[in-house]
N, CA, C and O atoms as a CHARMM CRD file, in Angstrom:
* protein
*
  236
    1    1 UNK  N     56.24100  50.96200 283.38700 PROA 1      0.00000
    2    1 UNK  CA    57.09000  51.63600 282.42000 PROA 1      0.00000
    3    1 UNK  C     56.41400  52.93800 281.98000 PROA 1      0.00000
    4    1 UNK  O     55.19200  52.82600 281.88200 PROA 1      0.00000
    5    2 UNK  N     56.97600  54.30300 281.65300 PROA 2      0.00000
    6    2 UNK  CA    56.33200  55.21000 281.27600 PROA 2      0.00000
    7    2 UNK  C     56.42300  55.08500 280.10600 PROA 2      0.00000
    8    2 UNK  O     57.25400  54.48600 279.42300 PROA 2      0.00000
    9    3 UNK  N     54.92000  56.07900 279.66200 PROA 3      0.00000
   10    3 UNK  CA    54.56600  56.15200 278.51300 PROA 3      0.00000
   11    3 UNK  C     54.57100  57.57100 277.73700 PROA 3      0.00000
   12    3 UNK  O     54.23200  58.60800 278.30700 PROA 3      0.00000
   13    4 UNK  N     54.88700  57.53700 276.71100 PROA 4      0.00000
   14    4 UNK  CA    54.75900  58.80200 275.95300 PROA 4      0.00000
   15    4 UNK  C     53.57900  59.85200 276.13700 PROA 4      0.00000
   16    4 UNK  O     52.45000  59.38100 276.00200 PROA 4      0.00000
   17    5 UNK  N     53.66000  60.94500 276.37000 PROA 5      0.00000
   18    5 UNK  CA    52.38400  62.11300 276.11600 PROA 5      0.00000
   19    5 UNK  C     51.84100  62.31800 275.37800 PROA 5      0.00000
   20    5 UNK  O     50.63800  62.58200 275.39600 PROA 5      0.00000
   21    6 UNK  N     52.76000  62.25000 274.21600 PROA 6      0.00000
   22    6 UNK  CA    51.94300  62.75200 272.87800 PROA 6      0.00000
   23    6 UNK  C     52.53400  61.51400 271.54900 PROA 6      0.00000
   24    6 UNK  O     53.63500  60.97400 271.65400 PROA 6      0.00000
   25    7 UNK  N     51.87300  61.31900 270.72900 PROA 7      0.00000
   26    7 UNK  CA    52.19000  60.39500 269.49400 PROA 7      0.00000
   27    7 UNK  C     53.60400  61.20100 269.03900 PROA 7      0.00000
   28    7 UNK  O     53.56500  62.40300 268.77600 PROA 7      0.00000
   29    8 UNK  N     54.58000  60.59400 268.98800 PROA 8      0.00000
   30    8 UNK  CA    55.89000  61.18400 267.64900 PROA 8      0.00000
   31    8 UNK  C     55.44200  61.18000 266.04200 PROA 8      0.00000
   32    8 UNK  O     55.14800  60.37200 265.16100 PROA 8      0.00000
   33    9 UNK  N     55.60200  62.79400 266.26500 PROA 9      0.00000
   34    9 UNK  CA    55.21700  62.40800 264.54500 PROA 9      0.00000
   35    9 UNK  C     56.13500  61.79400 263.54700 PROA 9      0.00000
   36    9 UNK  O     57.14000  61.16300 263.87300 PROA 9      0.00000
   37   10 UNK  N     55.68500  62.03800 262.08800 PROA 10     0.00000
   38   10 UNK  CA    56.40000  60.86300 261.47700 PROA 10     0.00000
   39   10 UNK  C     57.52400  61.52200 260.87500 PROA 10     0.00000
   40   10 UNK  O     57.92300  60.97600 259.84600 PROA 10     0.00000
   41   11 UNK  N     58.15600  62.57500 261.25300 PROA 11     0.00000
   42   11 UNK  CA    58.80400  63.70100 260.50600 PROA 11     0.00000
   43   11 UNK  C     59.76100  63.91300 261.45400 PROA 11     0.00000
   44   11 UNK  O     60.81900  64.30800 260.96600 PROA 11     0.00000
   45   12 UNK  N     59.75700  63.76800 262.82200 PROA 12     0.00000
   46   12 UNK  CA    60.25600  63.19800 264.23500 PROA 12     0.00000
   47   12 UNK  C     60.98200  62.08400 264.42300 PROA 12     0.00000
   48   12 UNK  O     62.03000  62.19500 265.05900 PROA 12     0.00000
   49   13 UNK  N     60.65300  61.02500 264.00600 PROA 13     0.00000
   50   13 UNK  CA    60.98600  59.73100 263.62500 PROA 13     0.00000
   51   13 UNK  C     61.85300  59.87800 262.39600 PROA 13     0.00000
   52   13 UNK  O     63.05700  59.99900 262.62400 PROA 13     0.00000
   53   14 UNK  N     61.46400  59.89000 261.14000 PROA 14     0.00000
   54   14 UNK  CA    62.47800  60.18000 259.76900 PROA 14     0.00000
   55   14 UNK  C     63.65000  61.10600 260.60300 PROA 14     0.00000
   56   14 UNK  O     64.35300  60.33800 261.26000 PROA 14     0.00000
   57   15 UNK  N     63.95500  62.15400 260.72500 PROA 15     0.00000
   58   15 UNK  CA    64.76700  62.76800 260.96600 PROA 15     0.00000
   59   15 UNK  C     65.95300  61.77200 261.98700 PROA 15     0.00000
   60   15 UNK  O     67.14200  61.54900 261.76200 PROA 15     0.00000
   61   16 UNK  N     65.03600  61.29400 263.20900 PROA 16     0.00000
   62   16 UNK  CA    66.27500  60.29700 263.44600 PROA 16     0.00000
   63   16 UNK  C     66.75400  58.66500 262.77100 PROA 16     0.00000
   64   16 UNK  O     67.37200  57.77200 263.35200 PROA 16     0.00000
   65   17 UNK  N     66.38100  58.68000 261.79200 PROA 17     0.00000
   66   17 UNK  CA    66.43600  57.32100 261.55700 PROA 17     0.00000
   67   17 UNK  C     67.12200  57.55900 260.41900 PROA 17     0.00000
   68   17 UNK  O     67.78400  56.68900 259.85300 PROA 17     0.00000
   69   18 UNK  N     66.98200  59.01500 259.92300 PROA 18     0.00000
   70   18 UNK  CA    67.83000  59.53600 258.85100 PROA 18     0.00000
   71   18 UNK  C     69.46800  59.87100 259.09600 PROA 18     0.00000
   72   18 UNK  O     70.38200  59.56600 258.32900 PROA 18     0.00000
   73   19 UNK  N     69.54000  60.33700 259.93600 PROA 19     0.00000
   74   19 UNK  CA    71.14200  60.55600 260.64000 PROA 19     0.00000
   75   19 UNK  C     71.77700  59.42800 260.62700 PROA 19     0.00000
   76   19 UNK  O     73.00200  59.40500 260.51100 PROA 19     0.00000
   77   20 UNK  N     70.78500  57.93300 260.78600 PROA 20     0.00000
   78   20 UNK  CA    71.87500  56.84000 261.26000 PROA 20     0.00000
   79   20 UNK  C     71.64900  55.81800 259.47400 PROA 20     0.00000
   80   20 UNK  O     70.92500  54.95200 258.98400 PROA 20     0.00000
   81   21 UNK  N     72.46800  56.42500 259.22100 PROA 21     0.00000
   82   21 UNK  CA    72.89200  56.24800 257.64000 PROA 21     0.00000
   83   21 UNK  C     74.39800  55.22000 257.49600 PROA 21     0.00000
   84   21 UNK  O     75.26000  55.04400 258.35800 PROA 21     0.00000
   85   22 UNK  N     74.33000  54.66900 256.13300 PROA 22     0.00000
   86   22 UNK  CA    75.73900  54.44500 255.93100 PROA 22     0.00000
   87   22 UNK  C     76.50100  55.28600 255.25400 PROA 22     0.00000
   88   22 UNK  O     76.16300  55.90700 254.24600 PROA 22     0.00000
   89   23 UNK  N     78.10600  55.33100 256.09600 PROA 23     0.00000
   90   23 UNK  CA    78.75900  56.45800 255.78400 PROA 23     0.00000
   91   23 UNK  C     80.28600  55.19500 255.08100 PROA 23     0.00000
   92   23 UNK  O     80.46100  54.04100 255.47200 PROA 23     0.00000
   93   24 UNK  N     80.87200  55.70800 254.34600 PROA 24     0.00000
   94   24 UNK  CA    81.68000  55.16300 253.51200 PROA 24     0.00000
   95   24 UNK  C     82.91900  55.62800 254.03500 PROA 24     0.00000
   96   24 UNK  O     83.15800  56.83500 254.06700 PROA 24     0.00000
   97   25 UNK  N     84.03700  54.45500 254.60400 PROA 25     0.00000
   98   25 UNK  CA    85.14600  54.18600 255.19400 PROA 25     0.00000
   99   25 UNK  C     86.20900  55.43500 254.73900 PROA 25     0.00000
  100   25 UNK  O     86.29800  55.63900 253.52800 PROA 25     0.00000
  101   26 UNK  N     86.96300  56.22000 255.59200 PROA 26     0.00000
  102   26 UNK  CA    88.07500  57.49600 254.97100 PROA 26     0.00000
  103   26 UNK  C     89.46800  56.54300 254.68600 PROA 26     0.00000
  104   26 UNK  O     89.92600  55.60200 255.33300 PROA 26     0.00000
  105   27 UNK  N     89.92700  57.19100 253.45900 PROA 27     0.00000
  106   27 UNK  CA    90.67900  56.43000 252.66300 PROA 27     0.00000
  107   27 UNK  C     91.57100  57.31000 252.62000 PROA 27     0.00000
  108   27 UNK  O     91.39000  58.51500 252.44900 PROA 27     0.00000
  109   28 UNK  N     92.88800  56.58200 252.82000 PROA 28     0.00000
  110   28 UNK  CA    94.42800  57.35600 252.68200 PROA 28     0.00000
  111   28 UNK  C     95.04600  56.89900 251.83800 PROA 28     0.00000
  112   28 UNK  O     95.07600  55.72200 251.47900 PROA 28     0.00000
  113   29 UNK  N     95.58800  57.75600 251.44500 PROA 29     0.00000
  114   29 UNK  CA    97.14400  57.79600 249.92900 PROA 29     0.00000
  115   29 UNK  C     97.91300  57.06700 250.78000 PROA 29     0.00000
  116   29 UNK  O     98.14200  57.39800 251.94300 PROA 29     0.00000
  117   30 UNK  N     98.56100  55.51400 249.93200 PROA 30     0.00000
  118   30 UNK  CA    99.81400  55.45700 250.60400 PROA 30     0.00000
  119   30 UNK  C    101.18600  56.26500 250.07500 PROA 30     0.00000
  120   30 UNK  O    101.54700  56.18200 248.90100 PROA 30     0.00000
  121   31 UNK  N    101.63300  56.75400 250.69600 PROA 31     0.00000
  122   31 UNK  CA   102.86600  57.65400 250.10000 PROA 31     0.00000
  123   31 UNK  C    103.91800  56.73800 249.28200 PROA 31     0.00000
  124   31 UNK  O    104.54000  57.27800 248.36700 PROA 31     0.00000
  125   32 UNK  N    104.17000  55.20700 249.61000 PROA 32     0.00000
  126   32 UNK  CA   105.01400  54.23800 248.79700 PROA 32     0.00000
  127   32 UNK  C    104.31900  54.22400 247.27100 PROA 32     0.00000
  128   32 UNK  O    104.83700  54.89100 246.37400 PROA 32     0.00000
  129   33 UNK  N    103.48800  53.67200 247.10500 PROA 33     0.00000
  130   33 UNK  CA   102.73700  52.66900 245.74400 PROA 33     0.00000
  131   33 UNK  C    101.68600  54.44100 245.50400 PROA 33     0.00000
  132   33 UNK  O    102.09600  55.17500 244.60400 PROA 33     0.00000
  133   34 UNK  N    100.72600  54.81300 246.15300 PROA 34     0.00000
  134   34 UNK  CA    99.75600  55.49900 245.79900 PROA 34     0.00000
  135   34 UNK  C     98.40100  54.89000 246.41100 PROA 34     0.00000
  136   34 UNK  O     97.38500  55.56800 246.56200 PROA 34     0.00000
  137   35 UNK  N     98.49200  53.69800 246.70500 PROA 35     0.00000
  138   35 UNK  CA    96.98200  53.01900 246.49700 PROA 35     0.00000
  139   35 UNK  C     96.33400  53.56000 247.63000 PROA 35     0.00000
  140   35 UNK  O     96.86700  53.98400 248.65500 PROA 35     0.00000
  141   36 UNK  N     94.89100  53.49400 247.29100 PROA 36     0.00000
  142   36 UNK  CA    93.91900  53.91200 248.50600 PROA 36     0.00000
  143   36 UNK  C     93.77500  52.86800 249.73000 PROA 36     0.00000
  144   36 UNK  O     93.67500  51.65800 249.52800 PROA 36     0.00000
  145   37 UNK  N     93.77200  53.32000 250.73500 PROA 37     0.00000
  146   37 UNK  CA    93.17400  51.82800 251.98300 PROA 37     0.00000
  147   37 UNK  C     92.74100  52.65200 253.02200 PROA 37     0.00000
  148   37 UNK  O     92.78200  53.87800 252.91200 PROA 37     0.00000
  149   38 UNK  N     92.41100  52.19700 253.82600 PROA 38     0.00000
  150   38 UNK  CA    91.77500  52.40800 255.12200 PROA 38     0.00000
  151   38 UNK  C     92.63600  53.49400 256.23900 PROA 38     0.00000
  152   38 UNK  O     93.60400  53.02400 256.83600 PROA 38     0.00000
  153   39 UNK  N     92.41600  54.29200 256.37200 PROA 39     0.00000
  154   39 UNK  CA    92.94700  55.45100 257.57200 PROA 39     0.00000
  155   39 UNK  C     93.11600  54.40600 258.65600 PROA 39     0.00000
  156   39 UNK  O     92.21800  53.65900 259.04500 PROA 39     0.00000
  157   40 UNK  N     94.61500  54.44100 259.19300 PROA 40     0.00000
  158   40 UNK  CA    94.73500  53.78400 260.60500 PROA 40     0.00000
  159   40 UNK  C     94.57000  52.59000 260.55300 PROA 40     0.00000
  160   40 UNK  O     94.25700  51.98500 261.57800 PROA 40     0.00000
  161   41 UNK  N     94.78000  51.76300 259.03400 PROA 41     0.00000
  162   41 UNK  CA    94.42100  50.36500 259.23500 PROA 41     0.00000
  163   41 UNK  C     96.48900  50.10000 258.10100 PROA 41     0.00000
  164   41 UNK  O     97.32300  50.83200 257.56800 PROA 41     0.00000
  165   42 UNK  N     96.27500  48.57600 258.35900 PROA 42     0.00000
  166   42 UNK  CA    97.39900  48.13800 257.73600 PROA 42     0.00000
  167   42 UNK  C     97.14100  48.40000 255.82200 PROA 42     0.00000
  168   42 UNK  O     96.05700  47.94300 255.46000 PROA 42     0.00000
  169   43 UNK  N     97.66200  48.79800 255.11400 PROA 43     0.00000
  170   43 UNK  CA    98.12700  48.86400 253.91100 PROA 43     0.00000
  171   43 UNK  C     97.55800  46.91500 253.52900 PROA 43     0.00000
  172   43 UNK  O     98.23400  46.01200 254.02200 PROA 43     0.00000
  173   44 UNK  N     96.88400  46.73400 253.05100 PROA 44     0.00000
  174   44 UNK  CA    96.65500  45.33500 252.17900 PROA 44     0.00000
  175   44 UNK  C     97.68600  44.94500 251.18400 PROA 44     0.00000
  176   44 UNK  O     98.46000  43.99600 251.05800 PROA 44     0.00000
  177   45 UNK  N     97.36700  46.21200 250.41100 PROA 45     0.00000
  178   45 UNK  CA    98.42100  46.15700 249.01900 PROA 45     0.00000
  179   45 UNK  C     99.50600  45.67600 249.36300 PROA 45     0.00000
  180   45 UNK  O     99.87500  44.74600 248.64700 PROA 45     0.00000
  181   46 UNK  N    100.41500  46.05100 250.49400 PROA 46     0.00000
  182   46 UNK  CA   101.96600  46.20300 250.46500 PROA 46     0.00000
  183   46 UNK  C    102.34900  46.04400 251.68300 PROA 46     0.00000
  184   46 UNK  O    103.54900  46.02700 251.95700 PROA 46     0.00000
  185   47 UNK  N    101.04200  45.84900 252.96000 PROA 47     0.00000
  186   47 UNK  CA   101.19300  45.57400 253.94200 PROA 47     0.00000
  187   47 UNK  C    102.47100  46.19700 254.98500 PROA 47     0.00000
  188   47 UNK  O    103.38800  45.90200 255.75100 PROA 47     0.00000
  189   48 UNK  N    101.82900  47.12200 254.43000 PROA 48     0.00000
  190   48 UNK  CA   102.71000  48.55800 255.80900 PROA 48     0.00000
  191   48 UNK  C    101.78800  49.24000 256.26000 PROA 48     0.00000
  192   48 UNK  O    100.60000  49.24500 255.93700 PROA 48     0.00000
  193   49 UNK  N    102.56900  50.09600 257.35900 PROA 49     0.00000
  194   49 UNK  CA   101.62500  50.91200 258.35500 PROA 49     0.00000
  195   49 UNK  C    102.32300  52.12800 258.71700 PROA 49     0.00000
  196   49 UNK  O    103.41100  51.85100 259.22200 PROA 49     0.00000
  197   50 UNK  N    102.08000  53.49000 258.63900 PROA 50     0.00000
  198   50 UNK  CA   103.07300  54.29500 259.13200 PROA 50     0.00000
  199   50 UNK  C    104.41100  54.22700 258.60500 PROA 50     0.00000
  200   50 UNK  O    105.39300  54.74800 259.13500 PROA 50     0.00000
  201   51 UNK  N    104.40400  53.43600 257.33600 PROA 51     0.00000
  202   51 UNK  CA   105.95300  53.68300 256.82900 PROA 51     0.00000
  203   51 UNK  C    106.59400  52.86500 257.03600 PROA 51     0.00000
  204   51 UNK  O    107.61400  52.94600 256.35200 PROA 51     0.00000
  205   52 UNK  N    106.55700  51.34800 258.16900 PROA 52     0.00000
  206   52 UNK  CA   107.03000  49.95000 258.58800 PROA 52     0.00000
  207   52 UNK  C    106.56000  48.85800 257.78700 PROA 52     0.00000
  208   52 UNK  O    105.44500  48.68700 257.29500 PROA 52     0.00000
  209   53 UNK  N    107.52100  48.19300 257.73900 PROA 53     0.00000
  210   53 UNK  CA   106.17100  46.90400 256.93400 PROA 53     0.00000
  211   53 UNK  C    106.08000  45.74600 258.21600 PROA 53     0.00000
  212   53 UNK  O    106.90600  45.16000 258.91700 PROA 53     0.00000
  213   54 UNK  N    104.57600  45.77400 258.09600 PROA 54     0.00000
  214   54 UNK  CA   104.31000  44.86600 259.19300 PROA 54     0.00000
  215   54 UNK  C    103.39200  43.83300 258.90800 PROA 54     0.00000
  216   54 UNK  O    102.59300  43.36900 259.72100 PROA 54     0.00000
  217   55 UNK  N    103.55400  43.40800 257.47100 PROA 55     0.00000
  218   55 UNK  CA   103.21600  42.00100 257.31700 PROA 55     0.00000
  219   55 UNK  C    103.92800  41.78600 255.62500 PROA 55     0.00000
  220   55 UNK  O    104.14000  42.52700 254.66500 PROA 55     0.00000
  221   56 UNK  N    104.09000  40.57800 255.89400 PROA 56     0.00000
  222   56 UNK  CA   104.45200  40.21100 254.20600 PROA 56     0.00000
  223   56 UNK  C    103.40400  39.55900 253.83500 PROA 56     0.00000
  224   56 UNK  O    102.75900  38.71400 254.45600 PROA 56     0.00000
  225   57 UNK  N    103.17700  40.21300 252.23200 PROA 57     0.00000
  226   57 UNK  CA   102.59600  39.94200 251.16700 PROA 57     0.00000
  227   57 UNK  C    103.26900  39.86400 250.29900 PROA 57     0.00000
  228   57 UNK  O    104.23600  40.60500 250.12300 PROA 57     0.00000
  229   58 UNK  N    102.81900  38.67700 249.32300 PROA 58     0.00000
  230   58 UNK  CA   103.22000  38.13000 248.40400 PROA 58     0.00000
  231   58 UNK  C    102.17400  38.78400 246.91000 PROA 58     0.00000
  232   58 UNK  O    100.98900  38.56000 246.66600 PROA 58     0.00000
  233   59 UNK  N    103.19000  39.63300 246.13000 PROA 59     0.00000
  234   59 UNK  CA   102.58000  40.40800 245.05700 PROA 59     0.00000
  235   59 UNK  C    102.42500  39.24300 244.04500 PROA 59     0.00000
  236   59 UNK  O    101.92800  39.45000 242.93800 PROA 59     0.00000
């Protein structure tokens, strides 16, 4: 297996370990109710998608 040339410094390392962060889910207006949910996911609240309702929930 090859081996490295030189030691990675530690400033080398931070920098990538820094990029892989947690990033917090993008949230869409539903245009019916208002409520926030998930981009491209089903509506929880009211259980629509694109303006269809494609599951029933019971409020």
């Amino acid at each position: 297996m090859a081996q490295p040339k030189r030691k990675q410094s530690k400033q080398r390392s931070r920098k990538r370990r820094g990029s892989i962060q947690f990033k917090l889910p993008h949230l869409a207006k539903d245009p019916q109710d208002g409520t926030m949910h998930r981009a491209h996911c089903v509506n929880p609240a009211n259980g629509t998608y694109r303006g269809r309702q494609v599951l029933d929930v019971e409020v």
